[in-house]
Chimera marker file (.cmm) of the C-alpha trace (Angstrom):
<marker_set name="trace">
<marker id="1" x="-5.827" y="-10.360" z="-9.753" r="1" g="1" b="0" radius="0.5"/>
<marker id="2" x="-7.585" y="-7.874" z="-7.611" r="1" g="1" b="0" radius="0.5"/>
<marker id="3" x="-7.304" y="-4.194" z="-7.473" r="1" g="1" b="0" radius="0.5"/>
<marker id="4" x="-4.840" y="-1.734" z="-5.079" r="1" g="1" b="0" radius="0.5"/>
<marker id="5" x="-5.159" y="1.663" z="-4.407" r="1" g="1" b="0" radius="0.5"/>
<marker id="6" x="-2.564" y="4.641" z="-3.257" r="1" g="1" b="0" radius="0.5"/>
<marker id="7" x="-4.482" y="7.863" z="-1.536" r="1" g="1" b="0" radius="0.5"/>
<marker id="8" x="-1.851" y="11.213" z="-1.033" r="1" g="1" b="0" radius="0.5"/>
<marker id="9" x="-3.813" y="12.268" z="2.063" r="1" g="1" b="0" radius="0.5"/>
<marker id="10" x="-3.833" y="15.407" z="3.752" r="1" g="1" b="0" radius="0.5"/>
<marker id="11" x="-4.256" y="14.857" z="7.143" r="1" g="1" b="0" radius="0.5"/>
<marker id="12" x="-2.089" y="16.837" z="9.762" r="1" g="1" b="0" radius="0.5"/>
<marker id="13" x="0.855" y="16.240" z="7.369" r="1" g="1" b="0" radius="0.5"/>
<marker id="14" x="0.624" y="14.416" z="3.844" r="1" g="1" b="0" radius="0.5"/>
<marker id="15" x="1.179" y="10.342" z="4.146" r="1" g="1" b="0" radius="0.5"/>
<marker id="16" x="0.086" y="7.848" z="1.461" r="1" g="1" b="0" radius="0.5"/>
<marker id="17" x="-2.718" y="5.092" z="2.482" r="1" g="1" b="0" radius="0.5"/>
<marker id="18" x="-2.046" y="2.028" z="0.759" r="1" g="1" b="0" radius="0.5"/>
<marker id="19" x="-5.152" y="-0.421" z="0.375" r="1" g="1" b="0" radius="0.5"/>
<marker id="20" x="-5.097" y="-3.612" z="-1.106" r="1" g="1" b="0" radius="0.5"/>
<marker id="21" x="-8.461" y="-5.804" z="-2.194" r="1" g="1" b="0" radius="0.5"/>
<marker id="22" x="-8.160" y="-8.981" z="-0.373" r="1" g="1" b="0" radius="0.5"/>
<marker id="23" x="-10.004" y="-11.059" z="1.836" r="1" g="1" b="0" radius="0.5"/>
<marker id="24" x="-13.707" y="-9.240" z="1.428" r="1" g="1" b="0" radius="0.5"/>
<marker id="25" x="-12.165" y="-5.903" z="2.966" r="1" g="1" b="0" radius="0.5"/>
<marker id="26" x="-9.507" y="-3.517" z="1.615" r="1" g="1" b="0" radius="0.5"/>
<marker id="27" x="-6.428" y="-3.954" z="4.018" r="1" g="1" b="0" radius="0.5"/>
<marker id="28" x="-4.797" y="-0.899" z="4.581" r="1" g="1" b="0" radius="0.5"/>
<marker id="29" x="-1.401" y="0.760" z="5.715" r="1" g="1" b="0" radius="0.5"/>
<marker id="30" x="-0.304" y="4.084" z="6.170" r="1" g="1" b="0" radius="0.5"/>
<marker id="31" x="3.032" y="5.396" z="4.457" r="1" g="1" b="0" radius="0.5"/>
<marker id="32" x="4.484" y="8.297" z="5.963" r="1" g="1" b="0" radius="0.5"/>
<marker id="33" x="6.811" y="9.271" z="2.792" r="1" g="1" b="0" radius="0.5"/>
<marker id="34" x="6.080" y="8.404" z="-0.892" r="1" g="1" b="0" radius="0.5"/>
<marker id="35" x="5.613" y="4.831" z="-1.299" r="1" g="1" b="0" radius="0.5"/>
<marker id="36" x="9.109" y="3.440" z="-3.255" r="1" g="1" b="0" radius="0.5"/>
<marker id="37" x="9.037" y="3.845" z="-6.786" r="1" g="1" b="0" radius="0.5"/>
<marker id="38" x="12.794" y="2.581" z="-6.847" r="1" g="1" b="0" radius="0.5"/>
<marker id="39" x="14.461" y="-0.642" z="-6.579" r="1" g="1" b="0" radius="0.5"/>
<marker id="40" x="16.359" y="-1.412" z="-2.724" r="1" g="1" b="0" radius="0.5"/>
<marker id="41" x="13.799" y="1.591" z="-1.199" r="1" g="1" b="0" radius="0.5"/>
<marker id="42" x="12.981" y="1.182" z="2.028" r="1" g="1" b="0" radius="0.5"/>
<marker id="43" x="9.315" y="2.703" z="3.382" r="1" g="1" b="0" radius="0.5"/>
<marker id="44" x="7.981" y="2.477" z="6.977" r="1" g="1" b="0" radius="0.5"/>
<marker id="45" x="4.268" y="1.298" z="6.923" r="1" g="1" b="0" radius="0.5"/>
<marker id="46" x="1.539" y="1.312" z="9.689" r="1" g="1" b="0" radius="0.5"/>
<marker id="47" x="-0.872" y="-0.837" z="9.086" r="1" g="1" b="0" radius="0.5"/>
<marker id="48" x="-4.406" y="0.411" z="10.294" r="1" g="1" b="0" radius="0.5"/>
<marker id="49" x="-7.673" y="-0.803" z="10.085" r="1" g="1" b="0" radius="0.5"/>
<marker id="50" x="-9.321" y="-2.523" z="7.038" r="1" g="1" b="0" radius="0.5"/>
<marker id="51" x="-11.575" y="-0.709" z="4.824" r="1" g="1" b="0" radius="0.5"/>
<marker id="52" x="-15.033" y="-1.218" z="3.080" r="1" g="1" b="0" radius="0.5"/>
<marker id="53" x="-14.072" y="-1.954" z="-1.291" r="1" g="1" b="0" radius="0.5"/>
<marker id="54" x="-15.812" y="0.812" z="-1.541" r="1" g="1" b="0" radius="0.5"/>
<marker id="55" x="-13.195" y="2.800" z="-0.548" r="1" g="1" b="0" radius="0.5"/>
<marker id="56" x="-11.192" y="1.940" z="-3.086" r="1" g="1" b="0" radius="0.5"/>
<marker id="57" x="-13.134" y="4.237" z="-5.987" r="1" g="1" b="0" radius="0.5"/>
<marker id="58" x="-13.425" y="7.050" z="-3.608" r="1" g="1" b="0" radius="0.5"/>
<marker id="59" x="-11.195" y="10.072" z="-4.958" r="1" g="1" b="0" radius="0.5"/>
<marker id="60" x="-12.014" y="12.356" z="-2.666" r="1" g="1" b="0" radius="0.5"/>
<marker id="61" x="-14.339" y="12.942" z="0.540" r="1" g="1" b="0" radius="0.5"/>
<marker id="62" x="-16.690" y="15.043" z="0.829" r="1" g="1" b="0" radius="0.5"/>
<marker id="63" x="-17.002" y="18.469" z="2.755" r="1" g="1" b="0" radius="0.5"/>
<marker id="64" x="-17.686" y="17.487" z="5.909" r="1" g="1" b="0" radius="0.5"/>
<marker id="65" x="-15.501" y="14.969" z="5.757" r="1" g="1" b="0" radius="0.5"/>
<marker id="66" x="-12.374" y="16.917" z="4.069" r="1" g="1" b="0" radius="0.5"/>
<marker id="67" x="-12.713" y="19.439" z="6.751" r="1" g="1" b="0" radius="0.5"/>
<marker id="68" x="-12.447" y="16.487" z="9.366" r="1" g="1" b="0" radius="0.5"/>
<marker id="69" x="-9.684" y="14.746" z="7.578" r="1" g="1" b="0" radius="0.5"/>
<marker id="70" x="-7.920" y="16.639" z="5.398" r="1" g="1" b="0" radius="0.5"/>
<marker id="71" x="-7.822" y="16.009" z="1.108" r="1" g="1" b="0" radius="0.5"/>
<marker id="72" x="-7.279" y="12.938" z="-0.095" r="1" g="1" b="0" radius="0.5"/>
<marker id="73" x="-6.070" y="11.980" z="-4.049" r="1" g="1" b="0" radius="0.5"/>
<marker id="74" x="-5.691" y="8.801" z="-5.871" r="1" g="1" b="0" radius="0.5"/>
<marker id="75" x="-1.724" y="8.876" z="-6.295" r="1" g="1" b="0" radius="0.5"/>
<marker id="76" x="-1.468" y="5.555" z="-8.049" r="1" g="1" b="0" radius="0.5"/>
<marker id="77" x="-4.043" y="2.728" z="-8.700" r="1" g="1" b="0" radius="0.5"/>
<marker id="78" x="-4.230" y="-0.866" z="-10.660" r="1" g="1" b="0" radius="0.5"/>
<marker id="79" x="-3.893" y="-4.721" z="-10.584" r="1" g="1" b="0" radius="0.5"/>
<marker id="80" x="-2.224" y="-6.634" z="-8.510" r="1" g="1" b="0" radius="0.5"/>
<marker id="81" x="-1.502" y="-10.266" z="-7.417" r="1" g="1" b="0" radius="0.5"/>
<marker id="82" x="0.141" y="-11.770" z="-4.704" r="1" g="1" b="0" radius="0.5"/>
<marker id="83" x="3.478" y="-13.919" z="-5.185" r="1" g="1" b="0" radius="0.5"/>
<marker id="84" x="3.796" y="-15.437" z="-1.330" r="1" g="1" b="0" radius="0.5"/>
<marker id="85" x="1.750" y="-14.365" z="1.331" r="1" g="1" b="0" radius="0.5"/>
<marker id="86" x="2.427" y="-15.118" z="5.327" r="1" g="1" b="0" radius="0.5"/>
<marker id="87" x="1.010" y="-13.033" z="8.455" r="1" g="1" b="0" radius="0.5"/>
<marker id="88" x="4.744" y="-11.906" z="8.635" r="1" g="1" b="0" radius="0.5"/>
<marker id="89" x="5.271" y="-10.932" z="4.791" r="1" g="1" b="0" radius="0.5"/>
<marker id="90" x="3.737" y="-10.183" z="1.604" r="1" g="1" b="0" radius="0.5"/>
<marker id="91" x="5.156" y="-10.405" z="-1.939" r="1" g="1" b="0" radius="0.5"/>
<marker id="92" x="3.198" y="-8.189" z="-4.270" r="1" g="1" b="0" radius="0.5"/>
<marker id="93" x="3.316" y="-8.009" z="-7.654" r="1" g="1" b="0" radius="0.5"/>
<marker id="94" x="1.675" y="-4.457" z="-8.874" r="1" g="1" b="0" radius="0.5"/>
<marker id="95" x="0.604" y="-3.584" z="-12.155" r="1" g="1" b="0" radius="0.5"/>
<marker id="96" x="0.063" y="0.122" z="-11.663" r="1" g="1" b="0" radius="0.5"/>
<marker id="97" x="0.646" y="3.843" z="-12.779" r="1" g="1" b="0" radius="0.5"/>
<marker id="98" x="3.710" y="3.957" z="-10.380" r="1" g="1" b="0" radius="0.5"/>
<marker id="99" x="3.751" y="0.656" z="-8.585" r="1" g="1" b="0" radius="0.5"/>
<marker id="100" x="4.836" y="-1.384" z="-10.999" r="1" g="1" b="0" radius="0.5"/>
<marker id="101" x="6.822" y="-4.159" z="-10.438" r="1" g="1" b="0" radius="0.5"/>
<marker id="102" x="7.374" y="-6.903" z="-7.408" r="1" g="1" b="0" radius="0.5"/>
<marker id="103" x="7.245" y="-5.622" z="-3.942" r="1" g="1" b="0" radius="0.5"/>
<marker id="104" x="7.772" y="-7.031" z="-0.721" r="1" g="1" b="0" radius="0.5"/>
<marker id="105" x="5.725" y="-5.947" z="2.986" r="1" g="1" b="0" radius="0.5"/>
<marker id="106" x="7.678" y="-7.361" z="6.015" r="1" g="1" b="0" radius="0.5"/>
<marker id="107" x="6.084" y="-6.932" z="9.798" r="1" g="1" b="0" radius="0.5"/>
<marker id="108" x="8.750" y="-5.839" z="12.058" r="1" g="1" b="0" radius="0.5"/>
<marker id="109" x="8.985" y="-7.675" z="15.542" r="1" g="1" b="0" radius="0.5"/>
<marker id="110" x="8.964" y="-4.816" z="17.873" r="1" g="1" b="0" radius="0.5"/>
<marker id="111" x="5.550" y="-3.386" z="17.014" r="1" g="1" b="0" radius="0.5"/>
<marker id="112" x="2.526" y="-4.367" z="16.341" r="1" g="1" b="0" radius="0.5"/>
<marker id="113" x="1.245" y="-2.748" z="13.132" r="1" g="1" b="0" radius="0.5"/>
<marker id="114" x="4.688" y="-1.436" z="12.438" r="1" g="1" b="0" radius="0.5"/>
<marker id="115" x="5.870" y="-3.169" z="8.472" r="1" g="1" b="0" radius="0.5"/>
<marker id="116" x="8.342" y="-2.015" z="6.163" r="1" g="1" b="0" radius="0.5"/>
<marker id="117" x="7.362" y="-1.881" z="1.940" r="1" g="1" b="0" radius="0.5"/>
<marker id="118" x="9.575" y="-2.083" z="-0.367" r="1" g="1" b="0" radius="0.5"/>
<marker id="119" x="10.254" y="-2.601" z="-3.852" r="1" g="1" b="0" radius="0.5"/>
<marker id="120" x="12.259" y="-5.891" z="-5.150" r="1" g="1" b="0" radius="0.5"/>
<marker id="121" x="15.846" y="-5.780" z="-7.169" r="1" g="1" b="0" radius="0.5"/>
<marker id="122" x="15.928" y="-7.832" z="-10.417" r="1" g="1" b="0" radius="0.5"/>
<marker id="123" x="17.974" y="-9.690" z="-8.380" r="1" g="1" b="0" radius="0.5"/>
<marker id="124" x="15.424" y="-10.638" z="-5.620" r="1" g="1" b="0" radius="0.5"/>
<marker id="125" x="12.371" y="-10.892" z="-8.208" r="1" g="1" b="0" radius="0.5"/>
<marker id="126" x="14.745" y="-13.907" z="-9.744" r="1" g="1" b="0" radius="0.5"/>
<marker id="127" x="15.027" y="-15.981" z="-6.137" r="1" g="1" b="0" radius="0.5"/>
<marker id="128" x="11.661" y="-15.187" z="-5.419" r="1" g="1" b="0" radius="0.5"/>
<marker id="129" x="10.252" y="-16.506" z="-8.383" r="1" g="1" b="0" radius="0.5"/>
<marker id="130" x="12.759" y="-19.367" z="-8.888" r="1" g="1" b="0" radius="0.5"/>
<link id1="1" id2="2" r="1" g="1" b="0" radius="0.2"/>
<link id1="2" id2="3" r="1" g="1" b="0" radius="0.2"/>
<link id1="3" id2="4" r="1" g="1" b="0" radius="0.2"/>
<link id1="4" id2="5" r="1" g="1" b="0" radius="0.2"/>
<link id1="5" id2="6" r="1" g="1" b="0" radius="0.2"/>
<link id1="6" id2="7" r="1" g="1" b="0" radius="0.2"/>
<link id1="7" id2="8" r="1" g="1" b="0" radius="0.2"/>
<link id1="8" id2="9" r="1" g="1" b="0" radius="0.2"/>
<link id1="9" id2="10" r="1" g="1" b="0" radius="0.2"/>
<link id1="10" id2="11" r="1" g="1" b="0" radius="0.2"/>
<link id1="11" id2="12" r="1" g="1" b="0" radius="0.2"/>
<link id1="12" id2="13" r="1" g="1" b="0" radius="0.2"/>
<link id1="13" id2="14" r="1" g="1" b="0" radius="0.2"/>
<link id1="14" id2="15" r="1" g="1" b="0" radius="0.2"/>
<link id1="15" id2="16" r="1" g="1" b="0" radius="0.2"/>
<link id1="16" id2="17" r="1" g="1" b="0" radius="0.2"/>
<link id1="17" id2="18" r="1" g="1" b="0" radius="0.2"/>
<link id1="18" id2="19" r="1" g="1" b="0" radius="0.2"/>
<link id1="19" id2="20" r="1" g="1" b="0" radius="0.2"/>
<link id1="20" id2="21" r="1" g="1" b="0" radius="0.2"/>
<link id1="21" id2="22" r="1" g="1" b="0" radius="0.2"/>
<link id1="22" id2="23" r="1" g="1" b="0" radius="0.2"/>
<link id1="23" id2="24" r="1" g="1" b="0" radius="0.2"/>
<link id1="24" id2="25" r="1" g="1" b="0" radius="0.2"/>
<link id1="25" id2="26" r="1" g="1" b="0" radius="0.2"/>
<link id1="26" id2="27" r="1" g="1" b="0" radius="0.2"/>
<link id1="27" id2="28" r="1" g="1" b="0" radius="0.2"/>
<link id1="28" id2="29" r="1" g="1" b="0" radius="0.2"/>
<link id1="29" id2="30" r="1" g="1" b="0" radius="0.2"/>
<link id1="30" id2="31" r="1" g="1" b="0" radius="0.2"/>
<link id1="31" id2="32" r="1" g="1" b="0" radius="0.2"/>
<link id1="32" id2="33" r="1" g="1" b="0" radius="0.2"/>
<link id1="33" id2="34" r="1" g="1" b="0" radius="0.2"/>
<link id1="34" id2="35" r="1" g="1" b="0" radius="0.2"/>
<link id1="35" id2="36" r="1" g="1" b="0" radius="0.2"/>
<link id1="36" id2="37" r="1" g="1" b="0" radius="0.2"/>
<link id1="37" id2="38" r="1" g="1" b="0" radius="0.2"/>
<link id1="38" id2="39" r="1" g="1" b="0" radius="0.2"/>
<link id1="39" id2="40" r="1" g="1" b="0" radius="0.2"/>
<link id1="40" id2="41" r="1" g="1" b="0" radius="0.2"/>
<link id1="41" id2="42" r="1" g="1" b="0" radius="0.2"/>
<link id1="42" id2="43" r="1" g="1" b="0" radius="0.2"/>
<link id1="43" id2="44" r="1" g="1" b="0" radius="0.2"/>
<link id1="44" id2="45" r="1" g="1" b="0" radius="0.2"/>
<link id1="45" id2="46" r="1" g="1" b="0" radius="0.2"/>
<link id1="46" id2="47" r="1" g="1" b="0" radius="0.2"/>
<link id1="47" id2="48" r="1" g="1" b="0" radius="0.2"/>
<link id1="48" id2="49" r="1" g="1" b="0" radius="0.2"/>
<link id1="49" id2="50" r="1" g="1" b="0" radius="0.2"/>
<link id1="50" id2="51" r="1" g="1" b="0" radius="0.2"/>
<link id1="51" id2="52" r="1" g="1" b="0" radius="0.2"/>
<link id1="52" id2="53" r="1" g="1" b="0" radius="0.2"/>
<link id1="53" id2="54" r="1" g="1" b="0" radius="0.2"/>
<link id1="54" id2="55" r="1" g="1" b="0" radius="0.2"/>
<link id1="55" id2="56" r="1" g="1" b="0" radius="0.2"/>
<link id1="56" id2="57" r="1" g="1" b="0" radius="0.2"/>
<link id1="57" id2="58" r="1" g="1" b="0" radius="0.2"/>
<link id1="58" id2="59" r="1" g="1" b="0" radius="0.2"/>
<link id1="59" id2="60" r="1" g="1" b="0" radius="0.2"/>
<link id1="60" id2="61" r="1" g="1" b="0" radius="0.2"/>
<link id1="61" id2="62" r="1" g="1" b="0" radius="0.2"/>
<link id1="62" id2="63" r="1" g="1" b="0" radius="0.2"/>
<link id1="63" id2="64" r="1" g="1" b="0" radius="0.2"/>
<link id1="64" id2="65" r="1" g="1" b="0" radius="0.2"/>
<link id1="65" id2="66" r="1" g="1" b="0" radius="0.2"/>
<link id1="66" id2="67" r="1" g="1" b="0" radius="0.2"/>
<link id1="67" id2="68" r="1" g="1" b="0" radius="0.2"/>
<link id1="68" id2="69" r="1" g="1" b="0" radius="0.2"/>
<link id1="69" id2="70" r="1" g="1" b="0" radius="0.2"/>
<link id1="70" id2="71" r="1" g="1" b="0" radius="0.2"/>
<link id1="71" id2="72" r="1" g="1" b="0" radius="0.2"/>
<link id1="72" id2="73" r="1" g="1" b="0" radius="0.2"/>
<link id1="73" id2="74" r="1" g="1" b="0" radius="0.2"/>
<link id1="74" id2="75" r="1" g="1" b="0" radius="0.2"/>
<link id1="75" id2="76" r="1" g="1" b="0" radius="0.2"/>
<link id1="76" id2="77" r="1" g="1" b="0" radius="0.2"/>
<link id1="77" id2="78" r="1" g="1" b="0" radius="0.2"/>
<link id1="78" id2="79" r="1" g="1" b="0" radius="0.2"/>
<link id1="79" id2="80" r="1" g="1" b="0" radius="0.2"/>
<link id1="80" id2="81" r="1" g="1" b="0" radius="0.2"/>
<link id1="81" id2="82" r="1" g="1" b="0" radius="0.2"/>
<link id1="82" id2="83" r="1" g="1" b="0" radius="0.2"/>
<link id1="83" id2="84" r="1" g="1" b="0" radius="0.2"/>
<link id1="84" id2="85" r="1" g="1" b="0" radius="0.2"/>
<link id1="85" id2="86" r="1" g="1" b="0" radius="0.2"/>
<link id1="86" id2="87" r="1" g="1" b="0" radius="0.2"/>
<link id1="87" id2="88" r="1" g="1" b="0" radius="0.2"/>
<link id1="88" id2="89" r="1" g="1" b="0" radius="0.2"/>
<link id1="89" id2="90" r="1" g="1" b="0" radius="0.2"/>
<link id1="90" id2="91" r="1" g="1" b="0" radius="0.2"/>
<link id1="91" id2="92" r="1" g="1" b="0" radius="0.2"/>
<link id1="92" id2="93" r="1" g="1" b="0" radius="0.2"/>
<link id1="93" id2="94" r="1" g="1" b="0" radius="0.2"/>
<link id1="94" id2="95" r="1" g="1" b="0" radius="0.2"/>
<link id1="95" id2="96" r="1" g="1" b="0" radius="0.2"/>
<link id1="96" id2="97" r="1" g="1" b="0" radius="0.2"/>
<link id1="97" id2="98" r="1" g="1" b="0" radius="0.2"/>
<link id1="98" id2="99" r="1" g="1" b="0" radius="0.2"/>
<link id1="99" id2="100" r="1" g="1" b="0" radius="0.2"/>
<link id1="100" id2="101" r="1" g="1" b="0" radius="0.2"/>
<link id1="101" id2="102" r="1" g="1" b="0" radius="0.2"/>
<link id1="102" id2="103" r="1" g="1" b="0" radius="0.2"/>
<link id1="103" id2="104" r="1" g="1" b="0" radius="0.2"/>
<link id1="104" id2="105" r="1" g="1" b="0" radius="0.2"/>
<link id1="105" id2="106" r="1" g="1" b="0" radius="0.2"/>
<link id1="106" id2="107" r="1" g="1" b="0" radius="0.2"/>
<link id1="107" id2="108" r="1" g="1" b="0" radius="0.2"/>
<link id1="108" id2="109" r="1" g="1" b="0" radius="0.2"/>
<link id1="109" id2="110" r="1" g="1" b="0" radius="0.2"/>
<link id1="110" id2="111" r="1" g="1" b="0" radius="0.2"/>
<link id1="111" id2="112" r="1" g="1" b="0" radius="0.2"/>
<link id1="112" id2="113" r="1" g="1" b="0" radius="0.2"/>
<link id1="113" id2="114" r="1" g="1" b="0" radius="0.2"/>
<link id1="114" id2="115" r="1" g="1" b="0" radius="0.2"/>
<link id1="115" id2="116" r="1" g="1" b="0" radius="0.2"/>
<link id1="116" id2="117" r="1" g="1" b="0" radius="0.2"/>
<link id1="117" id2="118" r="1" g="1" b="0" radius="0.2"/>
<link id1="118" id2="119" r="1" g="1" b="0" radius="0.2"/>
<link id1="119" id2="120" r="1" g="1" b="0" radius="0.2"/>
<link id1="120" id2="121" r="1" g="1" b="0" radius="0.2"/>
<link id1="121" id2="122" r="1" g="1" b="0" radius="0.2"/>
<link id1="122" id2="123" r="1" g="1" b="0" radius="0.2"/>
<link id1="123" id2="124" r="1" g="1" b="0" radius="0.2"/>
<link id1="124" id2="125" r="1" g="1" b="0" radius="0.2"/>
<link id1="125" id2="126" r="1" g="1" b="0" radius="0.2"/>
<link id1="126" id2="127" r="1" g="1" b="0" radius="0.2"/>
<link id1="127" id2="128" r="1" g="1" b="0" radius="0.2"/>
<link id1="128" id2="129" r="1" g="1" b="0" radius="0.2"/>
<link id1="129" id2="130" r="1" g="1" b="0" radius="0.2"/>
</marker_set>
């Protein structure tokens, strides 16, 4: 299993960074609203560019750097392992605070870092796993 992380940032408006440990690098989206907590929730995602590990324990920046960027917050955090994995989708399963539970990431056609998250009915964890 590796680890994930969920950042509330501050920027110009609040969005939630998502990073995931995988590959060497955390990989990273942006989530403009709360990341789903509920089964059938549907969450736009950007995904941006990776991120040093590191990142991953940081829970907040520093001055300069919060003056720059705006607050940032660990919002959820834990384990998590991946079920399928394609350059078009992601099953996740998360063992966190909030994200707990399987979740699917699915890149939409009609942009390029555009994906949508979200979080699997019991139904859909069964075919998936079956």
């Amino acid at each position: 299993m590796d680890r994930f992380v969920v950042k509330a940032h501050w920027a110009s408006q609040l969005h939630y960074d998502l990073r995931l440990e995988m590959d060497g690098v955390a990989k990273s989206w942006a989530i403009p609203k709360e990341p789903p907590i509920e089964s059938g929730l549907r969450r736009l995602a950007i995904q941006v560019g990776d991120h040093s590990i590191q990142d991953l324990d940081v829970e907040d920046l520093s001055k300069e750097e919060r003056q720059r960027s705006g607050r940032v917050e660990t919002w959820d955090d834990g384990l998590y392992e991946i079920v399928e994995r394609s350059e078009e989708k992601y099953f996740l399963q998360f063992y966190g605070g909030k994200l707990r539970g399987l979740y699917g990431l699915f890149k939409m056609k009609w942009e390029k870092n555009t994906w949508l998250i979200m979080k699997a009915t019991l139904e859909e964890e069964d075919a998936i796993k079956s």
